[in-house]
TORLOKE-119456 format. One record per residue: residue number from 0; chain; x, y, z of N, C-alpha, C in turn. Coordinates in steps of 0.2 Angstrom, whole numbers, plus 5000, padded with zeros to 4 digits. Layout:
// residues N
(NUM; A; (X; Y; Z); (X; Y; Z); (X; Y; Z)) ...
***
This chain:
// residues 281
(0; A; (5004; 4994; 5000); (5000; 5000; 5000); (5004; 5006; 5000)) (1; A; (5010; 5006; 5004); (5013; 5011; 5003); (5018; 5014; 4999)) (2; A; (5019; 5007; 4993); (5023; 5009; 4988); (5017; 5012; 4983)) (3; A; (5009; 5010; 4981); (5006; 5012; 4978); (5005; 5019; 4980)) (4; A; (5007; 5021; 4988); (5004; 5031; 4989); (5009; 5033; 4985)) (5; A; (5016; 5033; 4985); (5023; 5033; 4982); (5021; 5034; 4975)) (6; A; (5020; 5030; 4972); (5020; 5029; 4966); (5014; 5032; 4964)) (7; A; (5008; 5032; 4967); (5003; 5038; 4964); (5005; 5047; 4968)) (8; A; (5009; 5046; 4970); (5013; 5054; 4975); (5016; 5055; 4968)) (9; A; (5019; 5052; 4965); (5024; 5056; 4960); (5021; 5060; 4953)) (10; A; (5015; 5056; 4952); (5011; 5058; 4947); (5007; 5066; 4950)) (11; A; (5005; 5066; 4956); (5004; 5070; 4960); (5008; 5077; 4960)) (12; A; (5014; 5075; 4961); (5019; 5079; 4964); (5019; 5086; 4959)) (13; A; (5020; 5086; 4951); (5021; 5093; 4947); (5015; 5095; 4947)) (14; A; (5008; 5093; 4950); (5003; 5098; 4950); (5003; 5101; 4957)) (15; A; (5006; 5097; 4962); (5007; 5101; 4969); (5012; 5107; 4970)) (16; A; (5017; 5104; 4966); (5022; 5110; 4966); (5019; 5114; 4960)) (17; A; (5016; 5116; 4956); (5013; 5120; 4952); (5009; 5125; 4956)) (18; A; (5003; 5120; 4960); (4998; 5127; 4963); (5000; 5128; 4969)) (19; A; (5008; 5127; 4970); (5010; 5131; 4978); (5014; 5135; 4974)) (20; A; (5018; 5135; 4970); (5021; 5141; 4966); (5017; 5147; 4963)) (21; A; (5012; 5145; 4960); (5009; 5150; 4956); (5001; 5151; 4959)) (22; A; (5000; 5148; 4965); (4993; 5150; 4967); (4994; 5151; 4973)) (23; A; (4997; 5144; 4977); (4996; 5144; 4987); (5001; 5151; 4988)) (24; A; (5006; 5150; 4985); (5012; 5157; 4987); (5011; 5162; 4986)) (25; A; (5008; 5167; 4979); (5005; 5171; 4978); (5000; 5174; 4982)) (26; A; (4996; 5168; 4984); (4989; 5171; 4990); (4993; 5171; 4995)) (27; A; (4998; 5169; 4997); (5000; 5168; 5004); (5002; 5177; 5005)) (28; A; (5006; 5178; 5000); (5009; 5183; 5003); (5006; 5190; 4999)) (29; A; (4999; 5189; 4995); (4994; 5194; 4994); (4991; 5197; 5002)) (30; A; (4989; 5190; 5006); (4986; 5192; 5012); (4992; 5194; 5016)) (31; A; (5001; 5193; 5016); (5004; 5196; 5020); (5004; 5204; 5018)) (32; A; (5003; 5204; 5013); (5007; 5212; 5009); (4999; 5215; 5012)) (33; A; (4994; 5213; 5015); (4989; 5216; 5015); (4989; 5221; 5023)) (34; A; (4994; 5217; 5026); (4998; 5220; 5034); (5002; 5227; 5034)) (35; A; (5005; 5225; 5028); (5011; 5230; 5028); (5007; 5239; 5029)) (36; A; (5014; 5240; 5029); (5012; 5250; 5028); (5017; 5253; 5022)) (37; A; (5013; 5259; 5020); (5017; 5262; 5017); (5020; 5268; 5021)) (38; A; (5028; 5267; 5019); (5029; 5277; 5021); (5034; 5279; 5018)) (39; A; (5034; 5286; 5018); (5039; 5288; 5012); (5037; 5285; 5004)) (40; A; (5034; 5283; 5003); (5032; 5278; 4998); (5036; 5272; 4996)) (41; A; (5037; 5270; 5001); (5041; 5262; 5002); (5038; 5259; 5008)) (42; A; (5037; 5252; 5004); (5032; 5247; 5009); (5036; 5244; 5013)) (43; A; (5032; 5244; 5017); (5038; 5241; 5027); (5034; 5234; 5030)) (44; A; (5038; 5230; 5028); (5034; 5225; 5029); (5034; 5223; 5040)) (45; A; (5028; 5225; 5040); (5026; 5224; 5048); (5017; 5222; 5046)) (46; A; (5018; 5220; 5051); (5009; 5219; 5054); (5006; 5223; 5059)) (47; A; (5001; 5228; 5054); (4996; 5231; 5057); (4992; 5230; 5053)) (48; A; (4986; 5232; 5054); (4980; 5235; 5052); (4976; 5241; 5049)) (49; A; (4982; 5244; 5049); (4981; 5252; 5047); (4976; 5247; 5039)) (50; A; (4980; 5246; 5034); (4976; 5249; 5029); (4970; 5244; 5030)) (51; A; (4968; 5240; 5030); (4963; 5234; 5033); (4958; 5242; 5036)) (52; A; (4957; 5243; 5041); (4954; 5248; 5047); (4952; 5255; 5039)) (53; A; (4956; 5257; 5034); (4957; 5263; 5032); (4953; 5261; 5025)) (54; A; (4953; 5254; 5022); (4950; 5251; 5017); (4941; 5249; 5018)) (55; A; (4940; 5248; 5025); (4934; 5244; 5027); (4931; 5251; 5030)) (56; A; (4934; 5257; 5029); (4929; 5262; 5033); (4928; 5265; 5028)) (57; A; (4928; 5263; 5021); (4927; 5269; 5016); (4922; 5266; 5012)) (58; A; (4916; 5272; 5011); (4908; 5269; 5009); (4914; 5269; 5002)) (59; A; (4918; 5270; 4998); (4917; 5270; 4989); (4922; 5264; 4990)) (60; A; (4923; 5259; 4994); (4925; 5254; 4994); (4918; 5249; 4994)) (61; A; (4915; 5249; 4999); (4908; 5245; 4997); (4902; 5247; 4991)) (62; A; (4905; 5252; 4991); (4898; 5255; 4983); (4902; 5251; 4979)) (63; A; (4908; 5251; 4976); (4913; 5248; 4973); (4910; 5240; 4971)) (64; A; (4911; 5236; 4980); (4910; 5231; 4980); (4902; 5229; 4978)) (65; A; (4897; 5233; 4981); (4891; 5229; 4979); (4889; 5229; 4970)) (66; A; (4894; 5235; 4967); (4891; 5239; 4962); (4894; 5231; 4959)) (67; A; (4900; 5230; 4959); (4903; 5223; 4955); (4902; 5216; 4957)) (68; A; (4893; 5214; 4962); (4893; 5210; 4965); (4888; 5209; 4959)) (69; A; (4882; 5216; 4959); (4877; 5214; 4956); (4877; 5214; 4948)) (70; A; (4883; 5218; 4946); (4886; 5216; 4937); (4887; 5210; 4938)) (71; A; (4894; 5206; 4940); (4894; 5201; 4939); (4889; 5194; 4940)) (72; A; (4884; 5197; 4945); (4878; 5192; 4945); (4873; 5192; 4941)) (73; A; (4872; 5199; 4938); (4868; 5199; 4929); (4872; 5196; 4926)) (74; A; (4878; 5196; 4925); (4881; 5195; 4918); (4878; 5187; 4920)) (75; A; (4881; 5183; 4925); (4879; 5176; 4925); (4872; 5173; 4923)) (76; A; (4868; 5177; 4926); (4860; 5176; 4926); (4860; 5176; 4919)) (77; A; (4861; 5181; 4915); (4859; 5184; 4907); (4863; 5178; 4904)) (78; A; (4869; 5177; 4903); (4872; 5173; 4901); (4869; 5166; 4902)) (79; A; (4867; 5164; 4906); (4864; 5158; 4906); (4856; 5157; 4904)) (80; A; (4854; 5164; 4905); (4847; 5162; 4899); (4850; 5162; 4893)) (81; A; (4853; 5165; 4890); (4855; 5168; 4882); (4855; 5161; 4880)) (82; A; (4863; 5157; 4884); (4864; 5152; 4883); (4861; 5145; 4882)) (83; A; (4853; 5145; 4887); (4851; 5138; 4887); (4846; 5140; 4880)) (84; A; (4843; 5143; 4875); (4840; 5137; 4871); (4844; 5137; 4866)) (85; A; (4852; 5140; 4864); (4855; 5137; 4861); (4858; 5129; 4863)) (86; A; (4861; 5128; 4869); (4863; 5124; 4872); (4858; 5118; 4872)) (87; A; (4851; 5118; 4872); (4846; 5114; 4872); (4845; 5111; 4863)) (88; A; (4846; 5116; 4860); (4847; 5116; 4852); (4852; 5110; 4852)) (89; A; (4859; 5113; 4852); (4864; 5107; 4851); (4863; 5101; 4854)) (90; A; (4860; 5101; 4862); (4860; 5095; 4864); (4855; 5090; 4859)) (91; A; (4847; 5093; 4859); (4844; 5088; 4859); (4842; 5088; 4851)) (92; A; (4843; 5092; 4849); (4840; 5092; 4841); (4846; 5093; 4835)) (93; A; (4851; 5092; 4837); (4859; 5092; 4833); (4860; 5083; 4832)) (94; A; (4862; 5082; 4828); (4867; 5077; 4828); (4873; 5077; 4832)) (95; A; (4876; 5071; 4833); (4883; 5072; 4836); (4889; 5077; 4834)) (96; A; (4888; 5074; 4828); (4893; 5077; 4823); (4894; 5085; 4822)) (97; A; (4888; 5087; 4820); (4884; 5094; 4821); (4886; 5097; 4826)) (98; A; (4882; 5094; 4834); (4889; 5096; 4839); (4895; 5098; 4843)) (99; A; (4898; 5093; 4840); (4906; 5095; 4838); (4909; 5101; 4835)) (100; A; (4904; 5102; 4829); (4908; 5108; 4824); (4905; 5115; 4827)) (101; A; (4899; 5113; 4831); (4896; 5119; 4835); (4901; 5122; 4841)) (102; A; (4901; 5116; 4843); (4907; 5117; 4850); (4915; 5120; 4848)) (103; A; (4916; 5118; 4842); (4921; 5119; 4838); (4923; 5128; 4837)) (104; A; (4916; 5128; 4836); (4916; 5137; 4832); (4915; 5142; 4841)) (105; A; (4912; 5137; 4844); (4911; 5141; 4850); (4919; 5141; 4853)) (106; A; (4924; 5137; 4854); (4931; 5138; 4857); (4934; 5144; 4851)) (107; A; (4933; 5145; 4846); (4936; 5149; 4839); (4937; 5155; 4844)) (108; A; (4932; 5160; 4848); (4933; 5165; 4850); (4938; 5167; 4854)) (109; A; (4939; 5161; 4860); (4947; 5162; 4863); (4953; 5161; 4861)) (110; A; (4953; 5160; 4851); (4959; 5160; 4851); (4960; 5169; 4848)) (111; A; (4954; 5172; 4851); (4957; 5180; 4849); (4959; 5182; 4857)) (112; A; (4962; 5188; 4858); (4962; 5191; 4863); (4956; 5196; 4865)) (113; A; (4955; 5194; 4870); (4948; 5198; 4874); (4948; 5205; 4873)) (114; A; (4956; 5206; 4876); (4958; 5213; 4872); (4954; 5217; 4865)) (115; A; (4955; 5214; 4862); (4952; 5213; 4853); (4945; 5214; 4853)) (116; A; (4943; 5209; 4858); (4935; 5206; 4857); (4931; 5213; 4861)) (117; A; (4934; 5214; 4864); (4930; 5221; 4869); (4930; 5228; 4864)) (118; A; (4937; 5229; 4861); (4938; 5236; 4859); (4932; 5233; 4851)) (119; A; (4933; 5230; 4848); (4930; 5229; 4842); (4923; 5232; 4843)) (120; A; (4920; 5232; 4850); (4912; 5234; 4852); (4913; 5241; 4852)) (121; A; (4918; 5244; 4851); (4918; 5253; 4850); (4914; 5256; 4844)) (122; A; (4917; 5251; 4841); (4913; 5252; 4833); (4904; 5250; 4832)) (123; A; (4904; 5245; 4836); (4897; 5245; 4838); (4891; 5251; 4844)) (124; A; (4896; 5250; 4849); (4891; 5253; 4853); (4891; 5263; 4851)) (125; A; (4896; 5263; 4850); (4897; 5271; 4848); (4892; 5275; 4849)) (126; A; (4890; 5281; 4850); (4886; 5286; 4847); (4885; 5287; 4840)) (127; A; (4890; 5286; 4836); (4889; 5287; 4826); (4891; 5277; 4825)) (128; A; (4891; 5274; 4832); (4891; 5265; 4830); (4886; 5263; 4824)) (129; A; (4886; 5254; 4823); (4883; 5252; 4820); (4877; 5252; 4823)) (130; A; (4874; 5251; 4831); (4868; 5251; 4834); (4865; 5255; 4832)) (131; A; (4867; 5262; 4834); (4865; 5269; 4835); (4862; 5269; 4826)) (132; A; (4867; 5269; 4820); (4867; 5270; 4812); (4858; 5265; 4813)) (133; A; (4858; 5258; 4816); (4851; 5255; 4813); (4847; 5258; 4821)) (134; A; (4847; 5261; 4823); (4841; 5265; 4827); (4840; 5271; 4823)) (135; A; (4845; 5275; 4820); (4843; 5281; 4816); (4838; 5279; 4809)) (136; A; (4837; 5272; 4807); (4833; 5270; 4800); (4828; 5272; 4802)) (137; A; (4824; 5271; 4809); (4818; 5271; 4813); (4820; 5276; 4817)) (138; A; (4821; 5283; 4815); (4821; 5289; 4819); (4821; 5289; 4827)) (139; A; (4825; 5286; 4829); (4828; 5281; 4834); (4835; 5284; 4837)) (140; A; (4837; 5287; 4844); (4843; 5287; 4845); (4848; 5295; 4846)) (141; A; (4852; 5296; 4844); (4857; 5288; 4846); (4857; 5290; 4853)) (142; A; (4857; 5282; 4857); (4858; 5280; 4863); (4865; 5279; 4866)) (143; A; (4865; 5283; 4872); (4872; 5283; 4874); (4873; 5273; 4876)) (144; A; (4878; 5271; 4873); (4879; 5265; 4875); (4887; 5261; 4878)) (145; A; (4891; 5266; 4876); (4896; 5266; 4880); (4897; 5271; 4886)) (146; A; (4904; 5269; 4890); (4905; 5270; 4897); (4897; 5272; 4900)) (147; A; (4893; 5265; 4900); (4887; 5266; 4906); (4891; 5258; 4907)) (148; A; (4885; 5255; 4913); (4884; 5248; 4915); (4881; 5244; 4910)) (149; A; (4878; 5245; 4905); (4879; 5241; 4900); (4882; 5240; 4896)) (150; A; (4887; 5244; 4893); (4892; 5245; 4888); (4898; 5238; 4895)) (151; A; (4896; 5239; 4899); (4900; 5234; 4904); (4898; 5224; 4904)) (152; A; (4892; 5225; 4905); (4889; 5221; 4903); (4890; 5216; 4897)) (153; A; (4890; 5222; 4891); (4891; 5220; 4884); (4898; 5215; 4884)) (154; A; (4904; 5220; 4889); (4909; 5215; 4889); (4909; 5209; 4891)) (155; A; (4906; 5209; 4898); (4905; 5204; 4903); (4902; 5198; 4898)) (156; A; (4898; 5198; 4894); (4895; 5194; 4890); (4899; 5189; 4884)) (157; A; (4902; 5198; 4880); (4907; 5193; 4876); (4913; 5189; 4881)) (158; A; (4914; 5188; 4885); (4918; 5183; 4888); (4916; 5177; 4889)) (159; A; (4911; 5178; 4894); (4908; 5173; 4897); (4903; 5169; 4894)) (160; A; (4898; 5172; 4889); (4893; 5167; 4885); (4896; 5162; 4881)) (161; A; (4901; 5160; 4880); (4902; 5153; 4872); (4906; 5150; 4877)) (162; A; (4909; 5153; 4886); (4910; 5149; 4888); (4905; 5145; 4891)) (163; A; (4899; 5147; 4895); (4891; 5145; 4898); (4889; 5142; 4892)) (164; A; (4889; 5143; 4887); (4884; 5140; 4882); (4887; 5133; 4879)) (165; A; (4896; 5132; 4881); (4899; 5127; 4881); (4897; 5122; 4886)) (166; A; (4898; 5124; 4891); (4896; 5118; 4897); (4888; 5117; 4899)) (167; A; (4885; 5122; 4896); (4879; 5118; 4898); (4878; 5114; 4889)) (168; A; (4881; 5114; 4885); (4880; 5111; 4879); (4881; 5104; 4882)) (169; A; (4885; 5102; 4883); (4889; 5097; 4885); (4887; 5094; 4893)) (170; A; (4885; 5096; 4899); (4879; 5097; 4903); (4871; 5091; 4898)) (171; A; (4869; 5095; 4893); (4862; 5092; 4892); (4864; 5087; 4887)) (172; A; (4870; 5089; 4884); (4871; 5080; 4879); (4871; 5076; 4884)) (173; A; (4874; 5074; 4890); (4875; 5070; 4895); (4868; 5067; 4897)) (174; A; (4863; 5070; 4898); (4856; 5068; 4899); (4854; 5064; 4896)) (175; A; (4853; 5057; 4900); (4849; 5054; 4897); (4841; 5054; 4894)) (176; A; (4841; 5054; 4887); (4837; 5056; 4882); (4828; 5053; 4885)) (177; A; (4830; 5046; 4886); (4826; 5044; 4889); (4821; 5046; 4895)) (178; A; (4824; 5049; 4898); (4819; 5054; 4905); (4813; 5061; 4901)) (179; A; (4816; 5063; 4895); (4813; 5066; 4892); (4808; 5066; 4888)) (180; A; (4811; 5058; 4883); (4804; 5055; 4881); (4801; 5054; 4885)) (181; A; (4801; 5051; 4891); (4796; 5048; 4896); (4792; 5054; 4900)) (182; A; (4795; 5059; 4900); (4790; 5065; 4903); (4783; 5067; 4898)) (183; A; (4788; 5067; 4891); (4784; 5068; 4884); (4778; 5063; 4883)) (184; A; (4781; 5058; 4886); (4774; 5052; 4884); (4771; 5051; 4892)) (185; A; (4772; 5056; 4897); (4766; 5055; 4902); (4762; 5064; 4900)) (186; A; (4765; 5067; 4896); (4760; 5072; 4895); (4763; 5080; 4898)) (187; A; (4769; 5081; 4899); (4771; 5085; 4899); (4775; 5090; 4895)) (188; A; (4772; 5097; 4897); (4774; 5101; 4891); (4780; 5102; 4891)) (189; A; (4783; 5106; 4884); (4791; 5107; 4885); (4793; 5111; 4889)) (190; A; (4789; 5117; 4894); (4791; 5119; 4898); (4792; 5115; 4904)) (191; A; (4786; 5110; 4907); (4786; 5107; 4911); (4794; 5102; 4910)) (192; A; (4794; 5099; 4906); (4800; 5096; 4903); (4806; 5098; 4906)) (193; A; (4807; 5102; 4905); (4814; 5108; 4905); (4813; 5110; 4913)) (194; A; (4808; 5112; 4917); (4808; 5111; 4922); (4807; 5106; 4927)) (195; A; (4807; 5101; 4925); (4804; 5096; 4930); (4812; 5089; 4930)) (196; A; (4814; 5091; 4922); (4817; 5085; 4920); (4826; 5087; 4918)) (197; A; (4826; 5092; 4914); (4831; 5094; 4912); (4836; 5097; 4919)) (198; A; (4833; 5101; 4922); (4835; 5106; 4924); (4838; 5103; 4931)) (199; A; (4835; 5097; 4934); (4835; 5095; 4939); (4840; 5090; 4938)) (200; A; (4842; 5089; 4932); (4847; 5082; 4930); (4853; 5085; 4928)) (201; A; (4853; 5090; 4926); (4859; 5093; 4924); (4859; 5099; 4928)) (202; A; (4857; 5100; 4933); (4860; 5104; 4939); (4864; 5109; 4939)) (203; A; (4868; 5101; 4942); (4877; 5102; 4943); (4881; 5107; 4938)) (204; A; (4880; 5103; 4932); (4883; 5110; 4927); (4881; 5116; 4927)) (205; A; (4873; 5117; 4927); (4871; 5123; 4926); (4875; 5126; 4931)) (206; A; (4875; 5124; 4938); (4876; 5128; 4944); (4886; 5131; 4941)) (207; A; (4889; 5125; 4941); (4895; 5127; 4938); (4897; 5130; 4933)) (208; A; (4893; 5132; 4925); (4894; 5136; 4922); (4890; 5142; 4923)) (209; A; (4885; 5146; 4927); (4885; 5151; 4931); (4889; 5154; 4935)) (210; A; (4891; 5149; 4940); (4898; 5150; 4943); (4904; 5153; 4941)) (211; A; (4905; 5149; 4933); (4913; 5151; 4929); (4910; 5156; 4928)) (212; A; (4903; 5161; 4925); (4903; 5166; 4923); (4902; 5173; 4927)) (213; A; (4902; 5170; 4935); (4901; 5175; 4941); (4909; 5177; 4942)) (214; A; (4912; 5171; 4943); (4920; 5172; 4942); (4924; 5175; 4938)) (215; A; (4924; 5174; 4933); (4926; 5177; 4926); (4923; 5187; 4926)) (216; A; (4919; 5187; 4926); (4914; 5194; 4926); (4917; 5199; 4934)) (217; A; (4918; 5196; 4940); (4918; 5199; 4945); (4928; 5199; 4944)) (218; A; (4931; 5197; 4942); (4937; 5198; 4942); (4939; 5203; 4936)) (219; A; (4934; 5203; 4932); (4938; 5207; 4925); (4938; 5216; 4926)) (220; A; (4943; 5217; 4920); (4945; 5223; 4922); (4945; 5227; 4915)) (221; A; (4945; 5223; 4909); (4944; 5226; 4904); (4938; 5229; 4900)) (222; A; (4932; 5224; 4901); (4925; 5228; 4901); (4923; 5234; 4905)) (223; A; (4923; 5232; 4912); (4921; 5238; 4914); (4927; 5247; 4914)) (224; A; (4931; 5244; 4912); (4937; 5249; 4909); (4936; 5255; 4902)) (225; A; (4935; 5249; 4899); (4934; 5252; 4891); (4928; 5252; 4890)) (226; A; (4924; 5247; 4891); (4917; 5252; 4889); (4912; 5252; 4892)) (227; A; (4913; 5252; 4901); (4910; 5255; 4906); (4912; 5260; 4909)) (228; A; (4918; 5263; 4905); (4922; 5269; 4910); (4923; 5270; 4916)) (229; A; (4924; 5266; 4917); (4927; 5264; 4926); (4921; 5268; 4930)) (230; A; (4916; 5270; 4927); (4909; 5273; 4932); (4904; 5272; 4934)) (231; A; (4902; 5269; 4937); (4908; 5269; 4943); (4912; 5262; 4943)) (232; A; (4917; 5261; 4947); (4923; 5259; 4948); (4921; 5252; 4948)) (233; A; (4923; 5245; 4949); (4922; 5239; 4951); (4928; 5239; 4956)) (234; A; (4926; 5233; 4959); (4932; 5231; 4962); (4940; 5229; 4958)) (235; A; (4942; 5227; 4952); (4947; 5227; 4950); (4951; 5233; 4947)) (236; A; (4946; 5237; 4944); (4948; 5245; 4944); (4950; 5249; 4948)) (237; A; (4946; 5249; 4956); (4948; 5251; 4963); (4954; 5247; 4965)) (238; A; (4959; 5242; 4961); (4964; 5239; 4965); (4969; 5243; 4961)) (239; A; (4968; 5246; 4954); (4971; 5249; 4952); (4973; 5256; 4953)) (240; A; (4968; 5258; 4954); (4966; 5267; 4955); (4970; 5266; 4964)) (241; A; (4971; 5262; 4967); (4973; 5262; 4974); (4980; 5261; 4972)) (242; A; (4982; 5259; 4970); (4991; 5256; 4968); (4993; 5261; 4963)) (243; A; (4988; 5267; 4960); (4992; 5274; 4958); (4994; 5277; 4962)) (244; A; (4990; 5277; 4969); (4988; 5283; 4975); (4992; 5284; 4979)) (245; A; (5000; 5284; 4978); (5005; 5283; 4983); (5009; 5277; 4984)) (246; A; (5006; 5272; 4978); (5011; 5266; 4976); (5006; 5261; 4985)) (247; A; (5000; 5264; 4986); (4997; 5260; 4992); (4996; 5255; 4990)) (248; A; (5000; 5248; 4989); (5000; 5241; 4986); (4997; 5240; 4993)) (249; A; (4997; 5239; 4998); (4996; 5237; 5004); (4986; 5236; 5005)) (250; A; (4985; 5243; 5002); (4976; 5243; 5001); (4972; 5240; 4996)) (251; A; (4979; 5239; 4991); (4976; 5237; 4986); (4975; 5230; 4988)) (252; A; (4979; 5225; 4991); (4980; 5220; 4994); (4973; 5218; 4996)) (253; A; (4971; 5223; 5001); (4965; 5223; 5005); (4958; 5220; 5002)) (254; A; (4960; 5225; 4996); (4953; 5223; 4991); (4956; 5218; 4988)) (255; A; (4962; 5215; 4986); (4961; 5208; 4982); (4960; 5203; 4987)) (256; A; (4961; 5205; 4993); (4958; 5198; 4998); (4952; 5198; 5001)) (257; A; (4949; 5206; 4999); (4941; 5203; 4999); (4937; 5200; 4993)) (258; A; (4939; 5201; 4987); (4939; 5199; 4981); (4937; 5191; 4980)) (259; A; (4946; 5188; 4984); (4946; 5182; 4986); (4940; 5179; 4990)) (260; A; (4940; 5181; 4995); (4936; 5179; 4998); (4927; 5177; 4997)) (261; A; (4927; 5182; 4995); (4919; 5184; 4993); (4919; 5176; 4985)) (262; A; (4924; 5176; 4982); (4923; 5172; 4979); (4924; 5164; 4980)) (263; A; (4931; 5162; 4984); (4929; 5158; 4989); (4923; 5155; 4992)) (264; A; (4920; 5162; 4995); (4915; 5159; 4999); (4907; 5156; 4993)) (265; A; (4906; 5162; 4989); (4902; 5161; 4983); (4902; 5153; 4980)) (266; A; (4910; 5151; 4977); (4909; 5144; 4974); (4909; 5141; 4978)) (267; A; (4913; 5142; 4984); (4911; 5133; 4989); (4902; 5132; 4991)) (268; A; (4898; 5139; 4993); (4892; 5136; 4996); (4889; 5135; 4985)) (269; A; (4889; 5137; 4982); (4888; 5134; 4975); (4888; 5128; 4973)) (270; A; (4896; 5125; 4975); (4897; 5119; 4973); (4892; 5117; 4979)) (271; A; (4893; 5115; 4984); (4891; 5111; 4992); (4883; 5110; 4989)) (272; A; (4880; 5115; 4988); (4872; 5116; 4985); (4869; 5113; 4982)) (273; A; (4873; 5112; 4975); (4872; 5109; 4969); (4874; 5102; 4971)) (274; A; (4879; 5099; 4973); (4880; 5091; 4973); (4876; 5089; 4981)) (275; A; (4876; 5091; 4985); (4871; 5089; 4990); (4864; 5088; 4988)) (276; A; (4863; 5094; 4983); (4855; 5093; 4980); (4855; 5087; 4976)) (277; A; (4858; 5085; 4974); (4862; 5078; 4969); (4862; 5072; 4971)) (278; A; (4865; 5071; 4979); (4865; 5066; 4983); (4859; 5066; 4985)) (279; A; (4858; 5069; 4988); (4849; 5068; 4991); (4842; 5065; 4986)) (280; A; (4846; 5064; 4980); (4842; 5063; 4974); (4841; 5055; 4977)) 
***
């Protein structure tokens, strides 16, 4: 037995040393550097509380924090409607093959930079954009649609949707087709279906492709940058606009360990939710 731990330890091993180099060590000393002080504008590594005390007394640090609690929780919610009756399309009414090529063209988009994907919507959202040009046909506009929370949105989305729209694709293929017919032939409509059958079976994914889109959307920094104009701020914008403000790394700190945390705590009761509700099946 104990030449078999050995022997599965080593296979283990370069992913252990991976997420202590590039993930455990990093948090570790995010949350030290969260102690320090600045003076003279060099950071002095001691433990106090000063920035902690000076971060958590500032209401445009919670306005910050709710404003990017409840963008990133639209983006997931929208994101997962948009996503499900395409995702339903590929599963139940595609071919395999089909698909494949579907899923194919949805990975297409991460082989640009997001960078890229975001600014290209300039041209669209603009005041003299493509939107505003076809609300002018219909005496329509033009609508301010950049630096607001939707022009933020807009980003949030292009990121997040072809990846939700991936994993629940792949989620509803996995359902067995059978629970479906069977609803179908005791007389349930497709809402009922989708409600009572799909939804309940394939859960778990749903719950985890909402998740990667809460995550993803709450940590980003370039939608709400460039075409929500940091107005107001999110939380990764405020980590920046603090790390200009006298080099105050230590505050900035602050906010990426409530960041952490808030989402820590978010996927663990997310995940615990969905598979408990799973297990008691």
């Amino acid at each position: 037995m104990r030449r078999l731990n050995a022997y599965a330890l080593t296979f283990r091993l370069p992913i252990i040393i991976w997420q202590a180099l590039f993930f455990i060590g990093p948090l570790i000393f995010v949350v030290a550097m969260s102690f320090f002080v600045v003076k003279n504008y060099r950071m002095v590594e001691t433990f106090e509380l000063t920035s902690w005390a000076k971060m958590i007394s500032r209401d445009y640090v919670w306005s910050a924090y709710r404003y990017t609690l409840v963008m990133a929780g639209s983006a997931a919610a929208i994101a997962s409607i948009l996503a499900f009756p395409a995702a339903w399309f590929l599963a139940f009414r595609c071919s395999a093959r089909a698909r494949q090529v579907a899923l194919l063209l949805l990975i297409v988009p991460f082989f640009t930079s997001y960078l890229v994907r975001t600014f290209s919507w300039y041209t669209i959202l603009a005041e003299a954009g493509v939107l505003n040009g076809g609300f002018a046909l219909f005496g329509l506009g033009p609508f301010k649609m950049l630096n607001t929370p939707f022009g933020t949105l807009v980003g949030y989305l292009t990121l997040v949707l072809p990846l939700v729209m991936i994993l629940q694709t792949v989620t509803m293929a996995n359902i067995d087709t059978r629970l479906v017919q069977a609803a179908r032939n005791l007389g349930c409509t497709p809402a009922r279906t989708i409600w009572s059958v799909i939804l309940p079976a394939g859960k778990t994914g749903f719950v985890i492709a909402a998740l990667f889109a809460f995550i993803l959307s709450f940590g980003d920094f370039v939608a709400p940058f460039y075409l929500g104009g940091s107005n107001p701020p999110t939380m990764p914008i405020l980590i920046i606009d603090t790390t200009k403000a006298g080099q105050q790394w230590p505050r900035a700190a602050v906010v990426a360990v409530m960041m952490m945390l808030t989402l820590f705590s978010i996927a663990f009761a997310a995940i615990v939710y969905s598979y408990r509700k799973r297990a008691s099946r």
